[in-house]
N, C-alpha and C positions, 0 to 999 in steps of 0.2 A: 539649589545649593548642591553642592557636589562634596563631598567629604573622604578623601583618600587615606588609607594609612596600611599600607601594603611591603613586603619586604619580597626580593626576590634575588638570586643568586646569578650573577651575568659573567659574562668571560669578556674582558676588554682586552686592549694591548698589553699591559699590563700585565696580569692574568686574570685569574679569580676574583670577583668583587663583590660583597652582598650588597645590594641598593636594598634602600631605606628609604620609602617618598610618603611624606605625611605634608597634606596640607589641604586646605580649603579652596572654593570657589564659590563666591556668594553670587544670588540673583542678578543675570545680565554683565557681571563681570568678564573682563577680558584681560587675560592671566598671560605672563610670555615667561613659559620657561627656556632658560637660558643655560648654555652649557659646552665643555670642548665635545666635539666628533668622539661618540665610543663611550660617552659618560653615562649613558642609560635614558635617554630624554623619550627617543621614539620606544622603550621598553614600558616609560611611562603609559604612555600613548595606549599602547597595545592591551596594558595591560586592564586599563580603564575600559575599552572597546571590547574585552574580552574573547582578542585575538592570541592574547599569551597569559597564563594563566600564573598569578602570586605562589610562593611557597605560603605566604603567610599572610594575613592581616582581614582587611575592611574595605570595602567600597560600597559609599552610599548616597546613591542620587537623588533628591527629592521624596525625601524617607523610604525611598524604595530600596530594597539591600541587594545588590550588583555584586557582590562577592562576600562570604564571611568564610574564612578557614574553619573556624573553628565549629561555624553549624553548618557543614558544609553545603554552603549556598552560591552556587555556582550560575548564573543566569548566561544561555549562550547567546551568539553576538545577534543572532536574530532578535530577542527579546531583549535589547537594550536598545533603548531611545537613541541613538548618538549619528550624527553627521561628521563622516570622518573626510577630509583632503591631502593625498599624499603630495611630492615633491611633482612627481608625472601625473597629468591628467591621464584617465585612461575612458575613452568614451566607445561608444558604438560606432564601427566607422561605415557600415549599412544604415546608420539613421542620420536625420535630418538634424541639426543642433535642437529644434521642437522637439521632435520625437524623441530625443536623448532624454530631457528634462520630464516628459510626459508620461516616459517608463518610469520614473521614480517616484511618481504621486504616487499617492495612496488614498487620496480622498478627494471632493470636487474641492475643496478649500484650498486645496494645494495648488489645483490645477489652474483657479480662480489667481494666483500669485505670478502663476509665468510670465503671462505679459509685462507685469510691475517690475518683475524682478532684471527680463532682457533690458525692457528701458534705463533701470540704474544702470547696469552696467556695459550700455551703451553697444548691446548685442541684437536689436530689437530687427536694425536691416537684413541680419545675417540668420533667421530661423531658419529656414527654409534650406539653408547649405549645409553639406556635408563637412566633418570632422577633417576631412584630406585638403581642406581649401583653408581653413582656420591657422591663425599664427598662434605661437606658443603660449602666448597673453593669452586670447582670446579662448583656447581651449582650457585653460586654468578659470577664468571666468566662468566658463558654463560647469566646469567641476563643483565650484564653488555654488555656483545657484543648484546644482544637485543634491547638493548634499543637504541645503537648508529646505528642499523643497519637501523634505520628508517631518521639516516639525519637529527635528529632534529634542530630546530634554540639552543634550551635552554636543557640544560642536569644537571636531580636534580636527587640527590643525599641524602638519610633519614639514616644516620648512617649505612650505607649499610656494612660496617665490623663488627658492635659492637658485632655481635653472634659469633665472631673469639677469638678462644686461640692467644694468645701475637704472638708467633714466624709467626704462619699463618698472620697474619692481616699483620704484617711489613713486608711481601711478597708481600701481595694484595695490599697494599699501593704504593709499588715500582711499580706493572703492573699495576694500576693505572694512576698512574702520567705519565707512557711510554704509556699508551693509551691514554689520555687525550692531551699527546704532538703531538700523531700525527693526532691524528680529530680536537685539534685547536676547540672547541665549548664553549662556554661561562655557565659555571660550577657551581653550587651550591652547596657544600658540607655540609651538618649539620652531627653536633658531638658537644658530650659535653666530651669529651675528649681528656683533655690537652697533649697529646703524641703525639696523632693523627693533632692536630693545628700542634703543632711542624713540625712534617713532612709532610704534607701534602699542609701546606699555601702557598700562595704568598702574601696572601693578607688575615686579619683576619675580622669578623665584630662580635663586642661582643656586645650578646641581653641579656637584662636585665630591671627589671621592665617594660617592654611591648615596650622598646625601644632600637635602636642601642646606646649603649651608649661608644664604640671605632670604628673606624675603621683606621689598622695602619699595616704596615708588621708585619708579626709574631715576626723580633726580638725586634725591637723598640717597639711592643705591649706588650710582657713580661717582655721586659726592664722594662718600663714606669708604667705597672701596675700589675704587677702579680710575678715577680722576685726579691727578696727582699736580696738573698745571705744565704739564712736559710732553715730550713725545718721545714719544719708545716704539722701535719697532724691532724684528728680525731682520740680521743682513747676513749674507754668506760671505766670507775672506774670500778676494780673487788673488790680488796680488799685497806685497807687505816690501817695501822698498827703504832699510835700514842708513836714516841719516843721524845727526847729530845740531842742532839739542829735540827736535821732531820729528818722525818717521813719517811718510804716506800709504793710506793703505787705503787699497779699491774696495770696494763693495759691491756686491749685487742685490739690490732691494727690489721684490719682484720682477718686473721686467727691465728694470734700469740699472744704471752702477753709476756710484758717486766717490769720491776719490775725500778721505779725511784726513786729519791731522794728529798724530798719535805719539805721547812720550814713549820711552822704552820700556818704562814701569809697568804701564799701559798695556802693551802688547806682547808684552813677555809669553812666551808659552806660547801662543798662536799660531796658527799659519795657516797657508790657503787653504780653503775646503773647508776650516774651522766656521761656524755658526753663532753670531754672536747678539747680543741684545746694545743697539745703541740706545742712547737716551742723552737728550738737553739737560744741560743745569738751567740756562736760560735763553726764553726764544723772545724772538719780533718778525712773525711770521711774515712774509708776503705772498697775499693769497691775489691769484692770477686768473680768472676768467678764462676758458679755454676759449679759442676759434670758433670751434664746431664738437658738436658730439652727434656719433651718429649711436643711431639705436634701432635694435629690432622692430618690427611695423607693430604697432598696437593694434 
């Protein structure tokens, strides 16, 4: 069980912000806090691993007490149980992927895990090679069995797929979840990636203005507040070409531009460069199977 209720004073875009992160983590639970870039997620993170230290509050893991302001109990990051993986694996690159994983034991029990653990994740050919031969997947894998090979009580997790092409991630995702179900450790996931909620939750905690302001399963969270039956995204104004009784106006959506159909009501005020939110009243999608998807080598 993991028990947060910690306050701490962060500088976003914004400016000044106090965050406020109060909530639970019960036994084997696998938690995704969810959140914009800059909202305090990886502050969470840190602060729990006691890499960055609360102005105020409580952290307490398996009744052990990891932080209290107030009697001032401060545990450093050595003596806290946790298995942390950031966005970049970062490993030995004079060791063998073995030997990478065999520095982090701490006990034969652990060491007794290596094998099991290459075979889940499908690393078991590749011991013997070096980090400089490994693709990007593949080194995030062996981060991931690093971290749990230590037997942590608490196991965080910093957007650790976001450097993945699409098809890779929803691999890592899947050996994820298959390792995460069988160490059973009480889980931290941050991502500001609504996909990745989707698959990944049991359980969502949505941070915003410096505060959890959802905490709900992922369907009933998108239900309730994010799912609306539409599609909305951001477009950038290229061009706005003034007719009568409907104007055209270009767009650029990511990598593409699509050309709409706009009253004058509509687009009053506007012009190119301006940044806008479109949205359907109503759709009947046609979803199109691509050709080919190429992706990084797993």
């Amino acid at each position: 069980m993991i028990d947060v209720d910690v306050k701490k004073k962060i500088r976003s875009s914004g400016g000044d912000q106090q965050l406020h992160a109060r909530f639970q983590i019960g036994p084997g639970e696998l938690v995704t806090l969810f959140g914009e870039s800059g909202s305090g997620k990886t502050t969470i993170l840190r602060m729990i691993a006691g890499l960055t230290h609360p102005d105020q509050g409580r952290i307490v893991v398996n009744d052990e007490i990891w932080f209290d302001h107030s009697q001032r109990i401060d545990r450093p990051v050595q003596q806290r149980s946790i298995g942390m993986v950031f966005q970049d694996a970062t490993l030995f690159p004079n060791m063998t992927l073995r030997q990478n994983l065999e520095y982090a034991v701490i006990d034969g029990e652990g060491r007794g895990l290596i094998q099991e653990y290459l075979a889940l994740m499908r690393l078991d050919s590749l011991a013997d090679q070096k980090p400089s031969t490994l693709s990007g997947g593949q080194k995030q894998r062996v981060a991931l069995i690093r971290a749990l090979l230590r037997r942590p009580s608490v196991f965080l997790l910093d957007e650790p797929l976001s450097a993945m092409d699409l098809k890779l991630r929803i691999q890592l995702q899947d050996e994820l979840l298959q390792l995460h179900e069988k160490v059973n450790i009480p889980t931290l996931f941050v991502t500001h990636d609504l996909s990745e909620v989707v698959r990944m939750s049991r359980r969502v905690l949505m941070l915003a203005d410096g505060q959890i302001k959802h905490d709900a399963a992922p369907d009933r969270f998108f239900q309730e507040h994010l799912c609306s039956g539409k599609f909305r995204f951001p477009a950038r104004i290229v061009d706005i070409k003034p007719d009568e009784p409907l104007s055209v106006i270009t767009l650029q959506i990511g990598q593409h531009l699509s050309r709409i159909v706009a009253s004058k009501e509509e687009w009053q005020g506007l012009q190119p460069g301006d940044t806008i939110l479109v949205a359907t009243k109503a759709f009947n999608p046609i979803i199109v199977k691509p050709l080919s998807i190429k992706s990084e080598e797993t």
